[in-house]
C-alpha positions, 0 to 999 in steps of 0.5 A: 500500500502507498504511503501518505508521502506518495499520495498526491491530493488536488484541491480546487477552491476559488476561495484563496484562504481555503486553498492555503488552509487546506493546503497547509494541513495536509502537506502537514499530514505528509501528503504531496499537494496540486492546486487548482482556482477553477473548474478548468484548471482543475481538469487540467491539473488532474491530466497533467498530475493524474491526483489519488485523491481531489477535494472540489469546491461545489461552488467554483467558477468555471465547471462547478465541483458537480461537474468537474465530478462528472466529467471524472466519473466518465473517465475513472474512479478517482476518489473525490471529496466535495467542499459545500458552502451550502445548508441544503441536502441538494449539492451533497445528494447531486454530489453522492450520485455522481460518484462523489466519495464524501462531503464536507460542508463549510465552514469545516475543521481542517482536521476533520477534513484531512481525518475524511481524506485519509479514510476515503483513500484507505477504503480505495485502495491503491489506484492500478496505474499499469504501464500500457493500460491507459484507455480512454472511450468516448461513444464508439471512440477507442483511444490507446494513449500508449500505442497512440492509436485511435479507433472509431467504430473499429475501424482505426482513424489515421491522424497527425500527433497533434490531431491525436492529442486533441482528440484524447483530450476532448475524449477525456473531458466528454460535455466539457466546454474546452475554450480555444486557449486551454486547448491550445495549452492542453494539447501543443503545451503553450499558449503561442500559437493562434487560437485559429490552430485549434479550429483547423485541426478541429475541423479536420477531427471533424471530417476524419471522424465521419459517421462516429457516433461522436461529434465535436460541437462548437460552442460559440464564444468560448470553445469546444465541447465532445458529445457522445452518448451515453453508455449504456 
């Protein structure tokens, strides 16, 4: 089993005081710490640091903490521990049905919440990370981030790397509205370029993924999102 020492939490709140309060008690406790302000920052940070466990705040910009939880329960099982300001049973119910591990409402002793991640993470176990096994599905999309081979119905799409990274990105974020600089982050690692590269290479994903069941939707003014069925 990992030790405390080599277990990575992300924590996302808007709330500076919280993420230094937060952040201070558990690297107390021996564990490694990643840091998120919003929803955004929050998916690409758990890509980048692929965390044991996330504590999301229910109320940040951006994706909320509900559907940050979402998109994640699409793609795994990491744990997730909710932070609510909020009096109602609603965001803890949502939260709970969604996949979330457990809940904490503000204002919250950061004890407490440093004792509920440590129980969270004994009853999942350690998380399987085995080398060649990365996958990620969407609808009739296969993707095998290792070999870098992509399938659309069975049959196998021929793409450029750039192509192929931005197709596994928008996969792993299924509903998720991606802006066009975020993209540009996510996929070439600088904002540099002009945002006019993401959409050329989005409409060539668009033409080479033809009669999928998936489909990439322009969401006007801010970027793109994935759509796909649902799973039966």
């Amino acid at each position: 089993m990992n030790t405390v020492a080599e277990h990575t939490i992300l924590v996302a709140d808007d709330d500076e005081h919280i993420l230094e309060l937060v952040s201070l008690y558990l690297r107390r406790a021996g564990y490694q710490v990643v840091t998120a302000r919003d929803g955004d920052e929050a998916l690409a940070r758990e890509k980048d640091h692929r965390p044991d466990l996330l504590i999301l705040d229910v109320m940040m910009p951006g994706p909320d903490g509900l559907q940050v939880a979402r998109a994640l329960r699409q793609k795994g099982d990491v744990p997730i521990v909710l932070l609510t300001a909020r009096g109602s049973d609603v965001d803890k119910i949502a939260g709970l049905r969604l996949g979330a591990d457990d809940y904490v409402t503000k204002p919250f002793n950061p004890d407490e919440l440093v004792a509920r991640v440590e129980a969270v993470l004994r009853r999942a176990g350690p998380r399987e990370r085995t080398p060649g096994a990365r996958t990620v599905t969407a609808g009739d999309i296969v993707i095998d981030l290792d070999a870098r081979t992509a399938f659309a119905g069975g049959h196998p799409l021929t793409l450029t790397p750039k192509e192929f990274d931005l197709l596994a990105t928008l996969c792993g974020f299924p509903g998720v509205v991606l802006g066009r600089e975020q993209l540009l982050d996510l996929v070439w690692g600088t904002s540099f370029y002009a945002v006019r590269t993401v959409d050329v290479h989005i409409a060539r994903l668009r033409e080479k993924l033809g009669a999928s069941t998936v489909h990439i939707d322009t969401v006007w003014g801010t970027g793109y999102r994935l759509a796909a069925p649902a799973t039966p």
